[in-house]
N, C-alpha and C positions, 0 to 999 in steps of 0.2 A: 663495343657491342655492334653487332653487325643488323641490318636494315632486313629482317627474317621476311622472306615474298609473303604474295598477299594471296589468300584463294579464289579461286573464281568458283563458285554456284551455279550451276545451271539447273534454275527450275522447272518443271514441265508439270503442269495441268491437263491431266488425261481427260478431263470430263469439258473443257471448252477448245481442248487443242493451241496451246496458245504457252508462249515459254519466256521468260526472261533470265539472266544472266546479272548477279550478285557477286559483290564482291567482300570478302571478309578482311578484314585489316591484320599487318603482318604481326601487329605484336598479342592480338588474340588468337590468332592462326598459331605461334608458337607454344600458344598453352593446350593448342587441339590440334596438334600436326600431320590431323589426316587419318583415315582410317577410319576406328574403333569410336576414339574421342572426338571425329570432327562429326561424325555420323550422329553419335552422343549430344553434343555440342546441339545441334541441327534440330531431332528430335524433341529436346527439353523444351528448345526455344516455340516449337511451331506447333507440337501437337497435344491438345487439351486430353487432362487425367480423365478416364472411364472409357475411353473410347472404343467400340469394338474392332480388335482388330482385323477381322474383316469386310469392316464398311469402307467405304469410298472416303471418311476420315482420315485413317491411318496413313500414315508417310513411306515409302520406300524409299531408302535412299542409298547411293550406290559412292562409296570414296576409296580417294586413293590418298599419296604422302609426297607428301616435296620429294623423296627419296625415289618415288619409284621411274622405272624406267632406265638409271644409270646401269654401263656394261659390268656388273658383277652378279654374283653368283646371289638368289636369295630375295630379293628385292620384287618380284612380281607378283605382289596380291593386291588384294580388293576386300575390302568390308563391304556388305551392305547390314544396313541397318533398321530396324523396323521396332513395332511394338511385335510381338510374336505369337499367333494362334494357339501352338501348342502350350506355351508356358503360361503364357498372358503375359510376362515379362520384357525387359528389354529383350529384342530382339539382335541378335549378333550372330554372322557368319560372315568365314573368309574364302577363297578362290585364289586359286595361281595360275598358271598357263602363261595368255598371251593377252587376252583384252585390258587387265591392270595399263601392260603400258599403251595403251591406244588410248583411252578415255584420258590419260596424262597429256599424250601428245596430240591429242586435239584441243586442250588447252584448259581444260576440266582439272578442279579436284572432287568436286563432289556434284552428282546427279541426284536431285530431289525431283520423286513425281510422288503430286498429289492427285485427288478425284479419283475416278473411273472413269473409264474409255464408255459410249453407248454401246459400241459395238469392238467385238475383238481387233487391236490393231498391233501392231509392232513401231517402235520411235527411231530412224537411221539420224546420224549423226553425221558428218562430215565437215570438221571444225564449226564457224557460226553456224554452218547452215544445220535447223534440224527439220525432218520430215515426218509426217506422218503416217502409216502406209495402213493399206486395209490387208488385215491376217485373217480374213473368214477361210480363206481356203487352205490356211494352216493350221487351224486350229485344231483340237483332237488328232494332230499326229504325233509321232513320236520324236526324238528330241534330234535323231540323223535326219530325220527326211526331211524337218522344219529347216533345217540348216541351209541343206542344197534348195531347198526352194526358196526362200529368202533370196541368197545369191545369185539365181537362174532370174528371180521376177527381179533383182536392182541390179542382173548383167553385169557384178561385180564381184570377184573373186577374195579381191583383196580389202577381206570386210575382218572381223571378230563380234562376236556374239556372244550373250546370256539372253538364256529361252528356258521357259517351260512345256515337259508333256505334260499328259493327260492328269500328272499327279497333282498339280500347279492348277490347271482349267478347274476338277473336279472337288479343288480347297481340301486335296488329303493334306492333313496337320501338320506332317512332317514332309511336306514337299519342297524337293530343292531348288534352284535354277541352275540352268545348267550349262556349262562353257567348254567347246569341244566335244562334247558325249562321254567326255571322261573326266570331268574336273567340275566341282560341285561348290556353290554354297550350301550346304550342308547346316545342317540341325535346325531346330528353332520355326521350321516351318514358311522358313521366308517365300519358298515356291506358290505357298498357297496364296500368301499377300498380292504377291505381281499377278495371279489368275484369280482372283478377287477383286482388281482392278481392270479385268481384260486387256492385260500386255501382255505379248503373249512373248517379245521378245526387245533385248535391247543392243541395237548393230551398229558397230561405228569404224568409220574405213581406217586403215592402217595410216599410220604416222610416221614420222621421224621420233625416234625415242631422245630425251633429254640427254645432255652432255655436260659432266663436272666441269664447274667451275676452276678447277686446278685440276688440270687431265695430269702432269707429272706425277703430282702427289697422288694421284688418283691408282695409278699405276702401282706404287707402291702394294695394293694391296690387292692387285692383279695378277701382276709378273710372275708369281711362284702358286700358282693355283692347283695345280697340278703333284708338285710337291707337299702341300699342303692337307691336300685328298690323300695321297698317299701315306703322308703320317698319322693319320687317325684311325684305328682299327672300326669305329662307329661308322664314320661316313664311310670306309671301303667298305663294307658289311650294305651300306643303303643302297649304295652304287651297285652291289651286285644281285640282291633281292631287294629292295623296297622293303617298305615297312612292313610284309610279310616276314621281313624277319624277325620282327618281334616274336610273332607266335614262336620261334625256335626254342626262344631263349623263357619263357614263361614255360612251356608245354617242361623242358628239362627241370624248370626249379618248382613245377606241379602247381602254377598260379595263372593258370588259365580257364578263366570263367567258364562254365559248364554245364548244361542240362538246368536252363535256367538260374543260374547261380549257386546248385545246391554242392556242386564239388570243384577243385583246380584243376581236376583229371582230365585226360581224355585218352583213354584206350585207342590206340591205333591213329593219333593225334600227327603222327609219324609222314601220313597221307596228304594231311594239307598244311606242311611248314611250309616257311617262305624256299626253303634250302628245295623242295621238294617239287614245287611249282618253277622255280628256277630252273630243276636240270629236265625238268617235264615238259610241258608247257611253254613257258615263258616264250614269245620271238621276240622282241626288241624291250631293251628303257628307253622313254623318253622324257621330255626335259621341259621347264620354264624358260621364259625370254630369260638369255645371255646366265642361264644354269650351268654349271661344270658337273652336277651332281648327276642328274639323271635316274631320278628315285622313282619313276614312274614305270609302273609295269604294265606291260600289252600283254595278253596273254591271249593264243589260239585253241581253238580245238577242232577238229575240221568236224564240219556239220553242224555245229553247235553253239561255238562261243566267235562270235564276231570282235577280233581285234582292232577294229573302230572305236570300241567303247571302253579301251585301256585293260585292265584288270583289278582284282579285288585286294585292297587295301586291307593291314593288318586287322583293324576292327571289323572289316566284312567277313571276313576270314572265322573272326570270334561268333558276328551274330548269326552266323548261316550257318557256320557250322560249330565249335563247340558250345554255342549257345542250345543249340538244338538237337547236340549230341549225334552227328553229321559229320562223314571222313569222306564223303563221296564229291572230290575236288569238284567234279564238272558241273555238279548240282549250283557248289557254292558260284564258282564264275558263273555262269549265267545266270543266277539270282543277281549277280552283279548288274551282271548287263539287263539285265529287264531291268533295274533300277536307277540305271542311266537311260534307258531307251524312254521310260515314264518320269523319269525325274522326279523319285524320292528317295530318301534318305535310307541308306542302305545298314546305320545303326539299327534306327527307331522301328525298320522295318522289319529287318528280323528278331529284334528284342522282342518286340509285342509278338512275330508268328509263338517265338517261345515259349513266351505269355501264355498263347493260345493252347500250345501242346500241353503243358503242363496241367492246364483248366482241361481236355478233352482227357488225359492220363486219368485224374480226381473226378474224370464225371460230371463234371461242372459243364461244362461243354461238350454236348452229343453232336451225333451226324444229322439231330434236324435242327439245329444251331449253325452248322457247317457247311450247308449246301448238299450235304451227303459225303462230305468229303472226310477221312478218317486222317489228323493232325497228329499226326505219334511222334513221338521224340525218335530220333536216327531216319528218318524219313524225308532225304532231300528231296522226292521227287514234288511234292505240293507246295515248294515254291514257285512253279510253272503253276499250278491253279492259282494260288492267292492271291501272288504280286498282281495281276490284272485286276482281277478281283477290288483289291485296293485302288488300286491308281483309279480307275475308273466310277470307283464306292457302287460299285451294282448291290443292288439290296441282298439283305443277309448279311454274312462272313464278313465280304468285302466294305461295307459299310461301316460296321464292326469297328473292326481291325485297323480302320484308316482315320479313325478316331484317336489311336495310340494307344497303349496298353494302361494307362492307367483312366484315362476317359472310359473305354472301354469296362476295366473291371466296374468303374461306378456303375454302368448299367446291367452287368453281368450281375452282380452281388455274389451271393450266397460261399464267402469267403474269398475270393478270387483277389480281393484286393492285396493278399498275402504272399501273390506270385509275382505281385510290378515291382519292379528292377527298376526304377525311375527316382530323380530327384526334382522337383518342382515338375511334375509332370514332364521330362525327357529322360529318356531313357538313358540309364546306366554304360559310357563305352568300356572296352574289356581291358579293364586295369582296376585287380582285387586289392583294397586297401588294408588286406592280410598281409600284400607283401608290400604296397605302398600307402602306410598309413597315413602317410598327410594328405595324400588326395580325398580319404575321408573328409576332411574340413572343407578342402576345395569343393567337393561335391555338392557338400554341404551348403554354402555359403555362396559360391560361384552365382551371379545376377540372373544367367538366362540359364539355367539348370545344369546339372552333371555335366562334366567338361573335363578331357584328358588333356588339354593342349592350353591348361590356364595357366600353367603353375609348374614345376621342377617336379619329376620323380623323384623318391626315397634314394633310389641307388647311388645318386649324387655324392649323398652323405654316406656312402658306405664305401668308396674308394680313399686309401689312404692321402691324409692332407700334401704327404712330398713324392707323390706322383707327376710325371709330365700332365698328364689328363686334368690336373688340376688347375685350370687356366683361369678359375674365375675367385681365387684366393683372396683378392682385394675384396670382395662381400663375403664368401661362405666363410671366412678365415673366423669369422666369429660364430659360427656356429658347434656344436659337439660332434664327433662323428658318431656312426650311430654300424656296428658292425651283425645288428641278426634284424631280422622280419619282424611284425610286428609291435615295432615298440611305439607308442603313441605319448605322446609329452607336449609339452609347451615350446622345448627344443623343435619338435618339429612345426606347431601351429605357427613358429618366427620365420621358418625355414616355408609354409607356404605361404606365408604372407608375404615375404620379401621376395621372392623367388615368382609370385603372380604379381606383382607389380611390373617387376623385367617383362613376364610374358602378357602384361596385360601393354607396355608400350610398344614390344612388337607389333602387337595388333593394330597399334596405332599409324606407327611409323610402315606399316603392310611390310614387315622382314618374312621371311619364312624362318622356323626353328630348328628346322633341320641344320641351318646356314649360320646360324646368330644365335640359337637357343647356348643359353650358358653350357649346358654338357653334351651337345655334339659339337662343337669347338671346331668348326672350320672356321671362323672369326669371332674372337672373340669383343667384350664390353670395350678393350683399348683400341680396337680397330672396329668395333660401332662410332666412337669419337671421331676417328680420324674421319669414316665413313662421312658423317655429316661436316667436317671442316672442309673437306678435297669437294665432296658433292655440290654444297649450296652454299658454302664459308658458314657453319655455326658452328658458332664456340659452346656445344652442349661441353656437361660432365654427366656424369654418372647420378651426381645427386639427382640434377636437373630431370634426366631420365626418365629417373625412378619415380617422383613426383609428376611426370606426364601421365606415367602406369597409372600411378594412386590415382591421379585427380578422374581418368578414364572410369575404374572399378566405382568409386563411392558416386560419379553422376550414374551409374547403371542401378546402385542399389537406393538412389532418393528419387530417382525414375519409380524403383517398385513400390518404394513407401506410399510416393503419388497414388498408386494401383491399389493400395491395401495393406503388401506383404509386412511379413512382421517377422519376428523370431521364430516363430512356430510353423514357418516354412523350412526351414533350414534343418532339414534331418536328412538320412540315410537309412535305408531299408533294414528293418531288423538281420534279415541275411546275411547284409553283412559284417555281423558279429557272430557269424557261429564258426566257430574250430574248423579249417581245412580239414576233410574226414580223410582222406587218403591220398597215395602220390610222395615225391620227396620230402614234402614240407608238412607232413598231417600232424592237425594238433596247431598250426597258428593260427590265432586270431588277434582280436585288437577287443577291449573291453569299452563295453559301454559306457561306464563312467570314467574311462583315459581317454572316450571320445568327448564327452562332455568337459568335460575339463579342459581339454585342447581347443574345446572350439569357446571356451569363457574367454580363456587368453587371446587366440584371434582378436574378438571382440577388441579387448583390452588394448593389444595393442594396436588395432587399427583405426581406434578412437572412434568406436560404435557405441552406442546404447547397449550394456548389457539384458536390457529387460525385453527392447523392440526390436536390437538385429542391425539397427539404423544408425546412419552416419550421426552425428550430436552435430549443433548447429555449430560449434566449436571446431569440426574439423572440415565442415566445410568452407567456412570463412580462411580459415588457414589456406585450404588447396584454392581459393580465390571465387570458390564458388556461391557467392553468396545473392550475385541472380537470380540465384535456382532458388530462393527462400521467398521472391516476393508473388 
């Protein structure tokens, strides 16, 4: 058994300026190895139940993993952690780029700030040393110009940052923080948190990134990387459009979220594929520290779209435009980029304009509810009004709308509530559980609300078992295949339950899934193992893992118990059980009661309370958590 490192903590107290440096012992650090569960871990331990999570109570906390910062592909994220405005729930989002490995290689796993600042500042970093700086004359800009002036005032180039704009200052719910102008923590609202404490940024100088323990061995899973890319038709597909190329493959099998969820269609959808933007648009991919992939899309437009703030991501693609029933590409990219420039969430922010359309469509919502402004479905140009609108919550619309759509319809009434697309109050991303009916339960069930990146897609189980592509036969080998849409069973409730374990220890260990997720297979579960023996010398397995996963998930949902939540959170929107109306696929759906049923057995086998939703004191004892009881 090998001597697993110990973490370091660095605490910061925004409200007296003042920081101390914690350390966590190796063999509790191996049960929260960073990330998702050490954020977890941190949270449980320090912040009392009821809290608002926008008071000067609430914890921000920002981690990484033993793992991050090694030369391979996959390995550059960041969790931060919170209680979360929008949901009320654990708070959970991750980030890749370039800062992951900096806050590693200054000697950090996990950055905890408590209080509020009196006044707006930003915290610089540079190993022990850390500083305080005054950001009044940053504050209220946008998320580029914050950047260069940071660096101009600390005459230092070779920095990395997470910042918030005006979405973050003005507590929009769904505000992100934001790392390079194109790379987000995302969902959950966490942007609002750090500008609710008035930080307005967090900057730490460049480092030397870590180095395996067994560089030979290390190699091994280096050398042919290249090869590797090239045998996977999934990763060459990333590598040439990003994840815009989802929309390709949804729009042809007609399961692409639409006009607020009521169709898979989208007429002339043909306009903004990923395949489309690619030979259009696109000027460069770019990449994560020591990435082969290069999944990131910059996309130009002269006059318009500033290739500074990356490009639009397959979900942005869905809520700006077939959310909104929207082919008009330039509209969707710059909706993008105003949503990096303000830093918020580029989901939550067009689900709810949707929201919106759909309420102005029924009347619900007139032009003196709107500013005067007319919200129609096919209508990209009033994403240039809104987005400010929002980031800034100027009264009206803006105010509105930056609440989230399901906050919003409470105050709207007079049936609106029948248009939110949202589970625990975040909104829906664009993957219809018509064609992947186990994310149904993930949606369902998932701590910090609806979440595409919890759990294994359906298609998995719809590739035959003696295919190459089938790399992760040692778990799914006991599962059934499953070869049409819509089938909903207990077969699959196994199938998301074991499958968000894996992706709940990613989260943990900060892998990206693109790199490590069981079905894009550029590395798979036997070279996650080696990964951690060459890396740090741990003798993980597989079991070991997968109970990192669990133990992560069930502290997120005794976190909500703490809060209140119960079983009677845990639904999905009527919507989505109605029949695909037209397109390739019309006519599938998933039934209600094969939804309910699927999600008994979740329960069941995840050693929940069928009655409350909640872990049984029986399964947390098992995962070791039994701290968390007194």
């Amino acid at each position: 058994m090998m001597n697993f490192p110990s973490a370091r903590i660095l605490e910061i107290n925004l409200a007296d300026k003042t920081y101390d440096v914690k350390e966590l012992a190796g063999e509790i650090y191996r049960k929260y190895p960073g990330g998702s569960a050490l954020g977890m871990y941190l949270l449980l331990k320090n912040l009392k139940p009821g809290v608002d999570p926008l008071s000067p109570d609430n914890l921000l906390i920002f981690s990484v993993s033993p793992l991050t910062g090694m030369p391979i592909s996959g390995q550059s994220r960041m969790t931060v952690t919170t209680k979360s405005p929008l949901t009320g729930t654990a708070g959970d989002s991750q980030v890749g780029g370039f800062i992951p490995v900096h806050v590693k290689g200054n000697g950090y796993d996990s950055i905890m700030f408590r209080g509020k600042a009196e006044k707006p500042i930003y915290v610089y970093i540079d190993g022990e040393k850390v500083e305080f700086k005054d950001a009044k004359n940053i504050w209220g800009k946008i998320t580029g110009e914050s950047e260069e002036i940071i660096k101009e005032e600390l005459q230092e180039k070779n920095v990395e940052m997470s910042l918030i704009g005006p979405g973050g200052e003005n507590l929009v719910r769904y505000a992100n923080i934001m790392h390079q102008r194109s790379r987000a923590n995302g969902r959950n609202g966490v942007g609002a948190v750090m500008g609710s404490k008035n930080l307005k940024a967090l900057v730490v100088k460049k480092q030397k990134p870590q180095k395996p323990i067994d560089m030979e061995g290390f190699k091994t899973l280096t050398k042919d990387i290249k090869e590797r890319i090239k045998a996977n038709e999934v990763i060459v597909d990333t590598a040439l459009n990003g994840t815009a190329g989802v929309a390709d493959f949804h729009l042809e099998e007609g399961f692409l979220p639409s006009r607020n969820w009521t169709r898979g269609y989208l007429e002339k959808g043909d306009q903004i594929k990923g395949e489309t933007i690619t030979k259009t648009i696109l000027k460069e991919r770019d990449t994560c520290f020591a990435c082969a992939i290069r999944c990131k899309g910059v996309v130009e437009i002269e006059g318009k779209v500033d290739p500074a703030y990356g490009g639009p991501e397959y979900e942005t693609i869905c809520t700006f435009g077939s959310y909104c029933d929207n082919t008009n590409l330039t509209d969707i990219c710059y909706a993008n980029q105003l949503c990096n420039m303000y830093g918020i969430d580029t989901i939550s922010c067009g689900a709810t304009i949707a929201f919106a359309m759909e309420c102005f469509e029924k009347g619900i919502l007139t032009k003196e509810d709107t500013d005067g402004i007319e919200i129609n479905f096919g209508d990209g140009s009033v994403f240039e009004k809104l987005i400010p609108k929002i980031a800034y919550r100027k009264k009206g619309i803006g105010a509105l709308l930056a609440e989230g759509s399901a906050r919003a319809a409470e105050k709207i009434g007079k049936g609106s509530e029948e248009f939110v697309m949202a589970c625990k109050k975040q909104e829906i991303p664009a993957h219809m559980p018509q064609m992947k009916p186990n994310l149904s339960v993930n949606y369902a069930v998932n701590p910090f609300g609806a979440d595409h990146q919890s759990s294994e897609h359906d298609p998995a189980l719809m590739a035959p078992k003696d295919s190459n592509d089938w790399i992760w036969s040692n778990m799914l080998a006991d599962f059934e295949s499953c070869d049409a849409y819509g089938v909903l069973d207990s077969n699959k409730a196994k199938f998301a339950l074991e499958t968000q374990k894996f992706y709940s220890m990613m989260d943990t260990l900060c892998l990206c899934q693109f790199a490590w997720g069981p079905a894009w297979q550029l590395y798979g579960p036997e070279e996650l193992i080696a990964f951690c023996k060459y890396a740090i010398g741990w003798d993980a397995s597989i079991k070991e893992l997968q109970e990192i996963g669990e133990r992560r998930i069930n502290m997120m949902r005794y976190f909500n118990k703490r809060e209140g939540f119960t079983r009677k959170e845990d639904v999905i929107p009527d919507r989505m059980f109605i029949s695909i109306p037209d397109g390739p696929n019309a006519g599938t759906r998933i039934k209600k009661e094969d939804f309910e049923i699927a999600l008994e057995a979740y329960y069941e086998m995840a050693g929940w309370d069928k009655k409350t939703g909640n872990p049984t004191e029986e399964t947390l004892k098992r995962l070791g958590l039994e701290w968390a009881l007194s």
